[in-house]
PDB file of N, H, CA, C and O in Angstrom:
ATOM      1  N   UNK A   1     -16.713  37.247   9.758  1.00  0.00           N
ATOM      2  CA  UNK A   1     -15.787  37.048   8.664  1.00  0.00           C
ATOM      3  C   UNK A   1     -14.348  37.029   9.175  1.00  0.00           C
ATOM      4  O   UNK A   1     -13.435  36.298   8.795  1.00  0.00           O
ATOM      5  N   UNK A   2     -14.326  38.117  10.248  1.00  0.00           N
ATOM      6  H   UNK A   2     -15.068  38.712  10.557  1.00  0.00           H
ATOM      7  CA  UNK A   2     -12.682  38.194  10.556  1.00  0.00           C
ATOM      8  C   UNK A   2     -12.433  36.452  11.439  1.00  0.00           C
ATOM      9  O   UNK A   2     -11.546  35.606  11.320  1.00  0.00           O
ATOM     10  N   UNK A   3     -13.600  36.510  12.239  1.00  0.00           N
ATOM     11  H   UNK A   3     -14.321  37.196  12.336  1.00  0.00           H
ATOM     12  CA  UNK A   3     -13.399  35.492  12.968  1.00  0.00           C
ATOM     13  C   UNK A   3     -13.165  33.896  12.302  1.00  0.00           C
ATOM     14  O   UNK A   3     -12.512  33.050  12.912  1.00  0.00           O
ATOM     15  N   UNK A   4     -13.590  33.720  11.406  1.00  0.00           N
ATOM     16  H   UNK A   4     -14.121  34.407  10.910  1.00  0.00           H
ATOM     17  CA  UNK A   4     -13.312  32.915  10.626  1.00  0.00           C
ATOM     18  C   UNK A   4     -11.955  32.848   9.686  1.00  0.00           C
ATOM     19  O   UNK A   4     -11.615  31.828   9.087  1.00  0.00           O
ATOM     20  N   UNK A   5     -11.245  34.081   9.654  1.00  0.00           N
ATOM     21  H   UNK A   5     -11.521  34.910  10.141  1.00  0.00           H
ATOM     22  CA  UNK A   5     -10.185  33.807   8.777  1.00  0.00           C
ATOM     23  C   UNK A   5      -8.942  33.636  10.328  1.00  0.00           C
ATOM     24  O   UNK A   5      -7.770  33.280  10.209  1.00  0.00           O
ATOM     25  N   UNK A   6      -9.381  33.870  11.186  1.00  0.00           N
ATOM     26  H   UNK A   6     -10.333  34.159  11.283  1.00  0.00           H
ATOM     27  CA  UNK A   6      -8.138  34.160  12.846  1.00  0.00           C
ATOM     28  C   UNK A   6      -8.446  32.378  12.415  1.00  0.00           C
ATOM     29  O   UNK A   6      -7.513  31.790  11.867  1.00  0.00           O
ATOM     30  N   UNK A   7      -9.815  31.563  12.701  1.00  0.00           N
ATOM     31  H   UNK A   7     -10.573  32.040  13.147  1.00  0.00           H
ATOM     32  CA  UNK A   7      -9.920  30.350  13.140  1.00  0.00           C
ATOM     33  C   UNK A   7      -8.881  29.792  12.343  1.00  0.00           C
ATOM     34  O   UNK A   7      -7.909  29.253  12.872  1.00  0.00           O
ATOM     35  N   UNK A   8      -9.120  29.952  10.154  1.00  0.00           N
ATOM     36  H   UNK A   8      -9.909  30.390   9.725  1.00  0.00           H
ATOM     37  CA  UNK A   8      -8.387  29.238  10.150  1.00  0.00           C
ATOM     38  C   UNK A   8      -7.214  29.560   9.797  1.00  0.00           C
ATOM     39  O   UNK A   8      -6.849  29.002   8.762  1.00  0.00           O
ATOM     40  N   UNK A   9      -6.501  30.235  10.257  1.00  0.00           N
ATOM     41  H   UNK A   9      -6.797  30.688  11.098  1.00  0.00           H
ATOM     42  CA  UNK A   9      -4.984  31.010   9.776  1.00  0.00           C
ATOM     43  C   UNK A   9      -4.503  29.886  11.284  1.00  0.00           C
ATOM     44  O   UNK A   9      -3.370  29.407  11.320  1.00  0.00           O
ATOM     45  N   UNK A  10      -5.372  29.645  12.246  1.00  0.00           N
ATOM     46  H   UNK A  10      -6.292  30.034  12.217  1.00  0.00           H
ATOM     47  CA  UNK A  10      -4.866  28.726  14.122  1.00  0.00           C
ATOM     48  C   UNK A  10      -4.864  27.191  13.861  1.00  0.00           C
ATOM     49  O   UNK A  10      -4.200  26.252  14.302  1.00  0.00           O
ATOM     50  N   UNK A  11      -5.971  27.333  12.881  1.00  0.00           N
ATOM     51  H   UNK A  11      -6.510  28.095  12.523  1.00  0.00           H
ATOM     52  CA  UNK A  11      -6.179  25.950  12.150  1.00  0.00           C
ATOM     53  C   UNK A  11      -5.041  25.148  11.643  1.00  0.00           C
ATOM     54  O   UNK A  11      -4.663  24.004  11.896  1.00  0.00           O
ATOM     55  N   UNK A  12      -4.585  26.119  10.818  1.00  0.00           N
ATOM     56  H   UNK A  12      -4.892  27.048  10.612  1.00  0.00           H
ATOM     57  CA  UNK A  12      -3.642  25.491   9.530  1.00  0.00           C
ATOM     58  C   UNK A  12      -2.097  25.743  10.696  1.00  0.00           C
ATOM     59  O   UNK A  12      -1.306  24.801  10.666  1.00  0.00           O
ATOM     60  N   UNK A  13      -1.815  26.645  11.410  1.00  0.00           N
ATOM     61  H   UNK A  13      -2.458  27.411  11.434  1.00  0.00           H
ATOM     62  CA  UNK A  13      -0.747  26.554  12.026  1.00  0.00           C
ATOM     63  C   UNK A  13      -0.353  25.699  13.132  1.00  0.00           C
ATOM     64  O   UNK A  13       0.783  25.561  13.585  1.00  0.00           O
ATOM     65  N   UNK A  14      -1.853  24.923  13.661  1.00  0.00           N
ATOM     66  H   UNK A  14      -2.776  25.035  13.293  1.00  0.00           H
ATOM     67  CA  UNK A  14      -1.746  23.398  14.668  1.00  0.00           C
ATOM     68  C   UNK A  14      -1.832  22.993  13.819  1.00  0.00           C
ATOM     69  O   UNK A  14      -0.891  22.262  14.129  1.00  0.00           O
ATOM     70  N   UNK A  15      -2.126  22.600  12.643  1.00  0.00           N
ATOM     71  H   UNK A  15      -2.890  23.194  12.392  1.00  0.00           H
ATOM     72  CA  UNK A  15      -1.990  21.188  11.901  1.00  0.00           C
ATOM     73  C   UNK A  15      -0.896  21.162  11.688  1.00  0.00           C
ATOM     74  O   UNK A  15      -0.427  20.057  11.962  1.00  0.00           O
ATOM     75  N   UNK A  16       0.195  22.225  11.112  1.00  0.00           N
ATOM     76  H   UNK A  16      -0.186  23.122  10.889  1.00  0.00           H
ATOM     77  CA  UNK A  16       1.264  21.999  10.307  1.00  0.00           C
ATOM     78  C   UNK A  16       2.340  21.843  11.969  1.00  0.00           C
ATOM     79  O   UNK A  16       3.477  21.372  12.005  1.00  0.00           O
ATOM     80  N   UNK A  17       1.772  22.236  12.839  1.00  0.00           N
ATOM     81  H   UNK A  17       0.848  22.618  12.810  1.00  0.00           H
ATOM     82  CA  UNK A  17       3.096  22.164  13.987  1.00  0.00           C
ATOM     83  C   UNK A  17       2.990  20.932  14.628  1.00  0.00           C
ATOM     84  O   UNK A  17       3.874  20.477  15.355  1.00  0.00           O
ATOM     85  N   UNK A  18       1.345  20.072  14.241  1.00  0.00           N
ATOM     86  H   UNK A  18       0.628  20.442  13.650  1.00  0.00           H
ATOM     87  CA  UNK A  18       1.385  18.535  14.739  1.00  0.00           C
ATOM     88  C   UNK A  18       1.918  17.384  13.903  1.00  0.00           C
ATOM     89  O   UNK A  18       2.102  16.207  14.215  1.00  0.00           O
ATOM     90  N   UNK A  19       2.112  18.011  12.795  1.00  0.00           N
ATOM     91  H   UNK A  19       1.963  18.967  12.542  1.00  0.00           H
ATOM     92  CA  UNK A  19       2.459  17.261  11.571  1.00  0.00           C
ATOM     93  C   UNK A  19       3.765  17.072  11.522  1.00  0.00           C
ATOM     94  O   UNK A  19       4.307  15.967  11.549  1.00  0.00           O
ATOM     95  N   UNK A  20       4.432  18.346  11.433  1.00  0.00           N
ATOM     96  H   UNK A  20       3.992  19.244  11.411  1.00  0.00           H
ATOM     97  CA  UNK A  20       5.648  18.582  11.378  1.00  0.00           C
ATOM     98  C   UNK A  20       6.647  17.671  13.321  1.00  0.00           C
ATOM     99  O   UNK A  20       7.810  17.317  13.515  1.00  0.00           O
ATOM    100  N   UNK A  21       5.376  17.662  14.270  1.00  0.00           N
ATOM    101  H   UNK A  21       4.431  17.950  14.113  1.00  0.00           H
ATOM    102  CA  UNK A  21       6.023  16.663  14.863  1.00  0.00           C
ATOM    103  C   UNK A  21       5.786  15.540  14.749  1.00  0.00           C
ATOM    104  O   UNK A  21       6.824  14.924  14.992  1.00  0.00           O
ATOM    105  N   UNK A  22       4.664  14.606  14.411  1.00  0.00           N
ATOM    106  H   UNK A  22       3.821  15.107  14.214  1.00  0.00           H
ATOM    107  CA  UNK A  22       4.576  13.495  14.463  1.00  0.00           C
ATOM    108  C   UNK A  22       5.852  13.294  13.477  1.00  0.00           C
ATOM    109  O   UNK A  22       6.769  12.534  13.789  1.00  0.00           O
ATOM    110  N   UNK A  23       5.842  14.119  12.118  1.00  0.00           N
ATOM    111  H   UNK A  23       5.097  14.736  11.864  1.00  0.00           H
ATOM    112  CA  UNK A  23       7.089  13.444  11.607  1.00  0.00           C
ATOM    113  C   UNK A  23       8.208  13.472  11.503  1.00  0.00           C
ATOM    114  O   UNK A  23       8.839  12.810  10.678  1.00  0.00           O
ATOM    115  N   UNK A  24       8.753  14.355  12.437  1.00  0.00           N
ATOM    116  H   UNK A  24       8.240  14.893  13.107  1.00  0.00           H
ATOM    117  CA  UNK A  24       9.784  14.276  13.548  1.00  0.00           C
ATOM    118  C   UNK A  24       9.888  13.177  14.103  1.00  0.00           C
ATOM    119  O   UNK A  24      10.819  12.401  13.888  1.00  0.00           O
ATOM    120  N   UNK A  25       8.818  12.940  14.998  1.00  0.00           N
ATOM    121  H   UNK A  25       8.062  13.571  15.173  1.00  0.00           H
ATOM    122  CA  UNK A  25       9.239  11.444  15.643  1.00  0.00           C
ATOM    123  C   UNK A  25       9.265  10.356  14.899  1.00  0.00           C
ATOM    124  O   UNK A  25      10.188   9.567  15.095  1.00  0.00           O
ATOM    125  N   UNK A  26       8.421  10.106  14.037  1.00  0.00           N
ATOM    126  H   UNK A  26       7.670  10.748  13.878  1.00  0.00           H
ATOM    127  CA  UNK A  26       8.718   8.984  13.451  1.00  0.00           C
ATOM    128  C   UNK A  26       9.469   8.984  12.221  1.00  0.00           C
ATOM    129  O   UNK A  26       9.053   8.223  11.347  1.00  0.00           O
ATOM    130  N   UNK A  27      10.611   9.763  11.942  1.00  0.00           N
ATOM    131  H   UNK A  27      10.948  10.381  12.652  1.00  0.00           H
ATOM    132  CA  UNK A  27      11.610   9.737  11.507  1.00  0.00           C
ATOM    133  C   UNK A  27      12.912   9.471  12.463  1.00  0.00           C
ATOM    134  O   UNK A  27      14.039   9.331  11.988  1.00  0.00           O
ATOM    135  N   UNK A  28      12.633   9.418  13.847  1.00  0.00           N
ATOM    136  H   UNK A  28      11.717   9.531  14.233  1.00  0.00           H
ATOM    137  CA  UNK A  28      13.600   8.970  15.123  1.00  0.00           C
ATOM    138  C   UNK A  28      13.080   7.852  15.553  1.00  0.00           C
ATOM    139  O   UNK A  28      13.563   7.300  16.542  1.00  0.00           O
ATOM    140  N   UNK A  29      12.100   7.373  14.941  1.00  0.00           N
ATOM    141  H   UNK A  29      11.707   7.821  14.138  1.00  0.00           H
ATOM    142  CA  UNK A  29      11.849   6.198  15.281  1.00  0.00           C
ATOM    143  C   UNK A  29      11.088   5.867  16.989  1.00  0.00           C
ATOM    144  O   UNK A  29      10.859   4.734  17.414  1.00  0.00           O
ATOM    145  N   UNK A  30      10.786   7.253  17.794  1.00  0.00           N
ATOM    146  H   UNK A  30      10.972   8.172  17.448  1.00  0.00           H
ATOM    147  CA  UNK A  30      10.487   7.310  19.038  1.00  0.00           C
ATOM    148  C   UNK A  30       9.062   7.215  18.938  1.00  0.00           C
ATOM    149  O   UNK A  30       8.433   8.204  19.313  1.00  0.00           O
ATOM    150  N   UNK A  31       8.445   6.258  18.523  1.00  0.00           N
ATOM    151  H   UNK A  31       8.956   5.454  18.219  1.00  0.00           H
ATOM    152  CA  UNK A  31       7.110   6.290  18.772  1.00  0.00           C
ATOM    153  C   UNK A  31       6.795   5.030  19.432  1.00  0.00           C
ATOM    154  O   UNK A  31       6.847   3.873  19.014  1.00  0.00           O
ATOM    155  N   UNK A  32       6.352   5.667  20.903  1.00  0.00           N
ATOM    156  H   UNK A  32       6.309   6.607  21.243  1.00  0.00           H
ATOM    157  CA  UNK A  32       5.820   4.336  21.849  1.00  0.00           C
ATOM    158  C   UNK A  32       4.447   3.817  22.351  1.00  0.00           C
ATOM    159  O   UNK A  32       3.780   4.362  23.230  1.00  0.00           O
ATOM    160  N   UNK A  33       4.270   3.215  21.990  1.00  0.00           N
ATOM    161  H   UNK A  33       4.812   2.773  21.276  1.00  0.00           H
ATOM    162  CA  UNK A  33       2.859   2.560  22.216  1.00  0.00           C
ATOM    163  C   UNK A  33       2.972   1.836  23.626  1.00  0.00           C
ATOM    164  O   UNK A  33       3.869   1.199  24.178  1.00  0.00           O
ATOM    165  N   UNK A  34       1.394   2.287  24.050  1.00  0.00           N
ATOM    166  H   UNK A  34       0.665   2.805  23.602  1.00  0.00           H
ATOM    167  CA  UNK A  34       1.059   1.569  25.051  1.00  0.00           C
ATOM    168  C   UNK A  34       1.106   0.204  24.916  1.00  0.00           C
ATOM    169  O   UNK A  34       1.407  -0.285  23.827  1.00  0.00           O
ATOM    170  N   UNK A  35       0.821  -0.560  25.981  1.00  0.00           N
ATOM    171  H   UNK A  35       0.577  -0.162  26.865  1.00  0.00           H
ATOM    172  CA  UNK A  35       0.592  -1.908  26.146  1.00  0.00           C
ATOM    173  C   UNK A  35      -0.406  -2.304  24.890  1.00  0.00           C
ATOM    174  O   UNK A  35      -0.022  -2.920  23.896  1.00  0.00           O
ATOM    175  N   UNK A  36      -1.542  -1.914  25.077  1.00  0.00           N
ATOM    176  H   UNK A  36      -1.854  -1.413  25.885  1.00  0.00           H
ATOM    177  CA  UNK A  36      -2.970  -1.904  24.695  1.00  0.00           C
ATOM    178  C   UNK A  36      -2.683  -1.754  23.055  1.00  0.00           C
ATOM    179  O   UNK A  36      -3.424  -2.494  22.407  1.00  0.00           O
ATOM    180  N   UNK A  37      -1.901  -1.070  22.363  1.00  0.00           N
ATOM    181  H   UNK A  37      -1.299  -0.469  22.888  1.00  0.00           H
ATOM    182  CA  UNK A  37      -1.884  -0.723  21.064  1.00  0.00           C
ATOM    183  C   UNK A  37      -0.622  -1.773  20.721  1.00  0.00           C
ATOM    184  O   UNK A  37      -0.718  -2.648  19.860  1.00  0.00           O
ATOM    185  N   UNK A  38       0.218  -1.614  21.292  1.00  0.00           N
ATOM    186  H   UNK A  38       0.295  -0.904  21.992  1.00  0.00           H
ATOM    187  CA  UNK A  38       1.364  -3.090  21.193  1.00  0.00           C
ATOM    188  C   UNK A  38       0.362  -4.247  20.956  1.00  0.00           C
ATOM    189  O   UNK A  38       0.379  -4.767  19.840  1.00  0.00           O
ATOM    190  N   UNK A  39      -0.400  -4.648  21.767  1.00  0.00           N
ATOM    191  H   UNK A  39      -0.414  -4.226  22.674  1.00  0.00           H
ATOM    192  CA  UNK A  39      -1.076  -6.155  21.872  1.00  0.00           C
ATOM    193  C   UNK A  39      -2.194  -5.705  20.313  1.00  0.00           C
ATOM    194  O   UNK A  39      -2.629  -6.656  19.664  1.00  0.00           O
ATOM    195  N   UNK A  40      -2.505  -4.449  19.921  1.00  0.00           N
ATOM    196  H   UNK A  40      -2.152  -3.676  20.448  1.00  0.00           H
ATOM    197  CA  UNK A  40      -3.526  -4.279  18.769  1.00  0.00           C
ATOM    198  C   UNK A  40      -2.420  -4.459  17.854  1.00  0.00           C
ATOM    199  O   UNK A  40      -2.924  -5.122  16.947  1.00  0.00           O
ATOM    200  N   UNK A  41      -1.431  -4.294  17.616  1.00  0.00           N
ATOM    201  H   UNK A  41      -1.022  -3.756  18.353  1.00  0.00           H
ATOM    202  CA  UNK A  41      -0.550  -4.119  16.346  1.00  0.00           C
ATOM    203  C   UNK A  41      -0.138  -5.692  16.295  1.00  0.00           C
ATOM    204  O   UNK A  41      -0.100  -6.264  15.206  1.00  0.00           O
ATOM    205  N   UNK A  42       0.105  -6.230  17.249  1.00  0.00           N
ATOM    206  H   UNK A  42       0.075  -5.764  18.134  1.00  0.00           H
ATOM    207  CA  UNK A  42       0.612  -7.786  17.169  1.00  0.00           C
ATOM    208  C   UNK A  42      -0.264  -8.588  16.444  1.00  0.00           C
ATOM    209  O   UNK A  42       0.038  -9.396  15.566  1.00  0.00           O
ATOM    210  N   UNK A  43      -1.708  -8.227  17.000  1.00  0.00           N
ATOM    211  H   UNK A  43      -1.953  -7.570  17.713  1.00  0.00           H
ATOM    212  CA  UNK A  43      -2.855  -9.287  16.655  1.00  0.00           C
ATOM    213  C   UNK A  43      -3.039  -8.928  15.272  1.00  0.00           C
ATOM    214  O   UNK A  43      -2.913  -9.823  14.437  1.00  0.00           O
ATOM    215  N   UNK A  44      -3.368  -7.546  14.831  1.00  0.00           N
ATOM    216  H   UNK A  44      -3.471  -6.818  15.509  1.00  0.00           H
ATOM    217  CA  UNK A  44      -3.395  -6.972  13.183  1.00  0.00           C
ATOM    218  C   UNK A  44      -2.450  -8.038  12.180  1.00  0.00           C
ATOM    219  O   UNK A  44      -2.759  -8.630  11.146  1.00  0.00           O
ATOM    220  N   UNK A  45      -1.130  -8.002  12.988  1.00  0.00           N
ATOM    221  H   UNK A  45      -0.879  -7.521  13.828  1.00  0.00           H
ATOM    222  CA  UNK A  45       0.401  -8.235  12.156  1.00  0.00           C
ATOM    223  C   UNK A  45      -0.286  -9.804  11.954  1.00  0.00           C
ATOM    224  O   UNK A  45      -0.496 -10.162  10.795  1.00  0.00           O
ATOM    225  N   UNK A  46      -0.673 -10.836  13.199  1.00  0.00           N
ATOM    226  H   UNK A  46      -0.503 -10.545  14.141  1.00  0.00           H
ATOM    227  CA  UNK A  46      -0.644 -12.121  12.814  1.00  0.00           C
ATOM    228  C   UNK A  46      -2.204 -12.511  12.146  1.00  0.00           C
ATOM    229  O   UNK A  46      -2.596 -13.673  12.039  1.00  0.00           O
ATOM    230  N   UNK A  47      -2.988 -11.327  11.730  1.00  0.00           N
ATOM    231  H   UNK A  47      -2.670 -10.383  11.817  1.00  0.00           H
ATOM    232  CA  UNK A  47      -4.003 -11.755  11.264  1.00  0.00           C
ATOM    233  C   UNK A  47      -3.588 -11.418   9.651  1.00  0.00           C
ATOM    234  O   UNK A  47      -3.918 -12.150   8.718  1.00  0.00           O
ATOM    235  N   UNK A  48      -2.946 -10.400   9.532  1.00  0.00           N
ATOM    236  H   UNK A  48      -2.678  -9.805  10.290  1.00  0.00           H
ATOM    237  CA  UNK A  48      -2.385 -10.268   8.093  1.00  0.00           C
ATOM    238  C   UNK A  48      -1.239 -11.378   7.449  1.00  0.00           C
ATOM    239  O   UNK A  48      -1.056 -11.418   6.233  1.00  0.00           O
ATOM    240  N   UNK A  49      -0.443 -12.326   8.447  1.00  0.00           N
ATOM    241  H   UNK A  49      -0.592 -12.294   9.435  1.00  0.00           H
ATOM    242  CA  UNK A  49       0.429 -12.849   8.118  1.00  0.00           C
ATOM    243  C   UNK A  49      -0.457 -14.642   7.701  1.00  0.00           C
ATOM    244  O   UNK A  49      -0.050 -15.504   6.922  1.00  0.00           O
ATOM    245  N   UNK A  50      -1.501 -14.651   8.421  1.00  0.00           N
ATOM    246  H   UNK A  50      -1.831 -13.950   9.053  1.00  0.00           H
ATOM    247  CA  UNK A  50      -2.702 -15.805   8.961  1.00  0.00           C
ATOM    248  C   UNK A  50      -3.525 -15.330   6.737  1.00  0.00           C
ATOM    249  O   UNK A  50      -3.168 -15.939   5.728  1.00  0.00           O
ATOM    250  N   UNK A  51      -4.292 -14.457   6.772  1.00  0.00           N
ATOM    251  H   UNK A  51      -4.582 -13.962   7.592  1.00  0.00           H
ATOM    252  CA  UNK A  51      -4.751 -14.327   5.952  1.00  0.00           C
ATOM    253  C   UNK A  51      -3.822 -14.151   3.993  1.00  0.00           C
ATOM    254  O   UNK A  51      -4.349 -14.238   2.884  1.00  0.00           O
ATOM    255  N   UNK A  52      -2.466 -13.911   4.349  1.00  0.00           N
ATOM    256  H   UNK A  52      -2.037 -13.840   5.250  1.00  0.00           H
ATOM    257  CA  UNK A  52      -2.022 -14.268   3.543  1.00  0.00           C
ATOM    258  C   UNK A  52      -0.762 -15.661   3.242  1.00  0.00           C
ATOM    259  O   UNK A  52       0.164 -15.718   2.433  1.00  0.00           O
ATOM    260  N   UNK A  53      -1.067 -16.296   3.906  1.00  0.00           N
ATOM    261  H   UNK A  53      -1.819 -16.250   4.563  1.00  0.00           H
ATOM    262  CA  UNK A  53      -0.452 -17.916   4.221  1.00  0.00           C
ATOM    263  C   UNK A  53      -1.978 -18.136   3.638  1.00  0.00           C
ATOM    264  O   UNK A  53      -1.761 -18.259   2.433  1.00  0.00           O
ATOM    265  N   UNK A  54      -3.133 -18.231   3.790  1.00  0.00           N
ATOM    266  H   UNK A  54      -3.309 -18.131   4.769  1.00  0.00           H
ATOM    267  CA  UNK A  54      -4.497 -18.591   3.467  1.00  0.00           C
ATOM    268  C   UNK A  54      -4.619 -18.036   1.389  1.00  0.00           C
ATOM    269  O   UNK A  54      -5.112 -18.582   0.402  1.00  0.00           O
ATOM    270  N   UNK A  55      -4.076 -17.088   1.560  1.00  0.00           N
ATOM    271  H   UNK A  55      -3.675 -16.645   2.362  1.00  0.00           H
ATOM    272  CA  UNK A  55      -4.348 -16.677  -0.358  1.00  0.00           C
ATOM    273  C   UNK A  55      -2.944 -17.580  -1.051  1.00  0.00           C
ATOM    274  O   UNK A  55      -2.972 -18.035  -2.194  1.00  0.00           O
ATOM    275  N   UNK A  56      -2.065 -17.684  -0.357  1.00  0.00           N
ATOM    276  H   UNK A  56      -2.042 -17.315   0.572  1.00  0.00           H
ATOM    277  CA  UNK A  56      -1.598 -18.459  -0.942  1.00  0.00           C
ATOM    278  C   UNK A  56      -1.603 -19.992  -1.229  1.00  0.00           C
ATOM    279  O   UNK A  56      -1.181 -20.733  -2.116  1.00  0.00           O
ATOM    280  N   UNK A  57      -2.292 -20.113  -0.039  1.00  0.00           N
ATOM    281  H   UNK A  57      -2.635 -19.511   0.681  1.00  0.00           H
ATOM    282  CA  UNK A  57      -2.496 -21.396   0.038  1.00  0.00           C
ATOM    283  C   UNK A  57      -3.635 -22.211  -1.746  1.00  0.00           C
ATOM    284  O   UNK A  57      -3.520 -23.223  -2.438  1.00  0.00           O
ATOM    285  N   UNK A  58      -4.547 -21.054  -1.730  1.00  0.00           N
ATOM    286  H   UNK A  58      -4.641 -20.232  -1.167  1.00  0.00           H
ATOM    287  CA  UNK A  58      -5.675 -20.636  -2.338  1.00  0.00           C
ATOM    288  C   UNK A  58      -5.226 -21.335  -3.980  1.00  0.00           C
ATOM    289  O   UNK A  58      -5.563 -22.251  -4.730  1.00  0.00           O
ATOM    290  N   UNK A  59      -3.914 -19.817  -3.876  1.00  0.00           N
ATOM    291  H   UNK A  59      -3.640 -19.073  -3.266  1.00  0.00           H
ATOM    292  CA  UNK A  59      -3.183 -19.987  -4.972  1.00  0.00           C
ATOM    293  C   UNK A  59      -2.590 -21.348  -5.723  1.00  0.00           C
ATOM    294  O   UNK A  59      -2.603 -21.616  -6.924  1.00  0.00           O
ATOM    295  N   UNK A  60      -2.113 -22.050  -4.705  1.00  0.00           N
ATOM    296  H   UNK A  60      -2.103 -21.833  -3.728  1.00  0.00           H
ATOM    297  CA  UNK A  60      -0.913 -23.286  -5.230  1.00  0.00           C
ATOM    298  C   UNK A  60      -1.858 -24.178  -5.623  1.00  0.00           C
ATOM    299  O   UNK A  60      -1.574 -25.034  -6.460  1.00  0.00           O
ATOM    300  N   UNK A  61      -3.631 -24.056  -4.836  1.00  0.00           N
ATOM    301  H   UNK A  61      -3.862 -23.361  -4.156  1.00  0.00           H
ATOM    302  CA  UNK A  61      -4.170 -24.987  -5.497  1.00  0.00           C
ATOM    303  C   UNK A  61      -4.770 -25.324  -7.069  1.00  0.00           C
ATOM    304  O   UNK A  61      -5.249 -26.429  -7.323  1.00  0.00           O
TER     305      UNK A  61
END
């Protein structure tokens, strides 16, 4: 029982100290991506920009 309330009292105090940095950084805007996630975010961006040029297209007809 005790051991379970230590886990999550460690629990909740890494979540809130990973949280509290991720949004730190990305309120500074310092978030750097590898190569590998750069080239995933590009391809995402032109498949979302590809698929809605396509609904509109959809649309005008």
């Amino acid at each position: 029982m005790l051991t379970q309330k230590i886990k999550s009292v460690i629990s909740k105090s890494v979540n809130k100290s990973v949280e509290s940095e991720l949004r730190s950084r990305a309120h500074e805007g310092y978030i750097q991506l590898s190569k590998a996630q750069e080239a995933v975010a590009k391809h995402h961006a032109s498949q979302a920009k590809a698929a809605a040029a396509a609904s509109t297209a959809k649309s005008t007809e």
